[in-house]
C-alpha positions as CSV (number, residue, x, y, z in Angstrom):
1,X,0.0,0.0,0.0
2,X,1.4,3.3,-0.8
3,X,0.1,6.9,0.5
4,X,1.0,10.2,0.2
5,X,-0.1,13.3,2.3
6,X,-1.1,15.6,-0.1
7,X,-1.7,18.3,2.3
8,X,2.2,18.4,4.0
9,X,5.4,17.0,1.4
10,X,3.3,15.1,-1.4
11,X,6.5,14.1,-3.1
12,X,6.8,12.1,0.3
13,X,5.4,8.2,-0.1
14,X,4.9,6.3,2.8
15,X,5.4,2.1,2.2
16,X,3.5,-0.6,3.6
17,X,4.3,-4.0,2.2
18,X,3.1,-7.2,3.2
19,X,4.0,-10.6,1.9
20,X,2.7,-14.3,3.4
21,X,3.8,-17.3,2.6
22,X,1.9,-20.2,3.1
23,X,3.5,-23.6,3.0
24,X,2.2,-27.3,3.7
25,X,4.9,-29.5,5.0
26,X,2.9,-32.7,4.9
27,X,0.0,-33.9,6.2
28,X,-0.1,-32.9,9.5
29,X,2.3,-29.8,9.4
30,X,1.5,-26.4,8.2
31,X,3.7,-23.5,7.8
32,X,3.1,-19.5,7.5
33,X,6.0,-16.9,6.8
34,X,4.8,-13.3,7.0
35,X,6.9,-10.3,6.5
36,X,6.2,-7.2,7.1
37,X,8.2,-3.8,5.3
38,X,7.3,-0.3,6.7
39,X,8.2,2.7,5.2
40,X,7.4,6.0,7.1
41,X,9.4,9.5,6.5
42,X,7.9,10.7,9.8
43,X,9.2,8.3,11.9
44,X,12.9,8.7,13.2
45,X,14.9,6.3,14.1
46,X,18.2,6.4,15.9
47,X,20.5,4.1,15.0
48,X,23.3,2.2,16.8
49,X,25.8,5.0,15.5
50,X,23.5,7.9,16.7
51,X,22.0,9.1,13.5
52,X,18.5,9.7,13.2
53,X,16.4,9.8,9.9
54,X,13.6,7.6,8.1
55,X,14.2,4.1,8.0
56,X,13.1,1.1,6.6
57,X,10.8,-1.0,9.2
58,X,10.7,-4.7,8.7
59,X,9.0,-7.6,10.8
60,X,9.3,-11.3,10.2
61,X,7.0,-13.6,11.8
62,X,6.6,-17.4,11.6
63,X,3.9,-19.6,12.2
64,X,3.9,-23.5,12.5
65,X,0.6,-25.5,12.5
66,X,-0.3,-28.9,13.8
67,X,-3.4,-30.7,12.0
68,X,-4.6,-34.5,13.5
69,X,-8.0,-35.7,12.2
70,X,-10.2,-37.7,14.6
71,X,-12.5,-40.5,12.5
């Protein structure tokens, strides 16, 4: 998704990406891999050198499922 504040800096695009990944491992085992990118110019972030600026957001999340059917 992109969006842009045409009120205050329109040249300014904020990013928010999402991609899942949806596996089946066999039978009874289910995966999920979800990632997550965030793109903000408002947001500051302070990095481990001490500058601050916009940066690139991400999040990684994994999911593992368990499926047994009762007969």
């Amino acid at each position: 998704m992109l969006f842009s504040n045409y009120m205050e800096n329109p040249q300014n695009i904020d990013v928010d990406w999402q991609i899942l990944f949806t596996m089946k491992v066999n039978k009874f085992l289910s995966a999920n891999l979800n990632f997550q990118f965030i793109y903000d110019d408002d947001i500051m972030i302070t990095d481990t050198d001490g500058n601050t600026g916009p940066r690139l957001q991400m999040k990684e999340l994994f999911g593992l499922g368990l499926t047994y059917k009762i007969e």
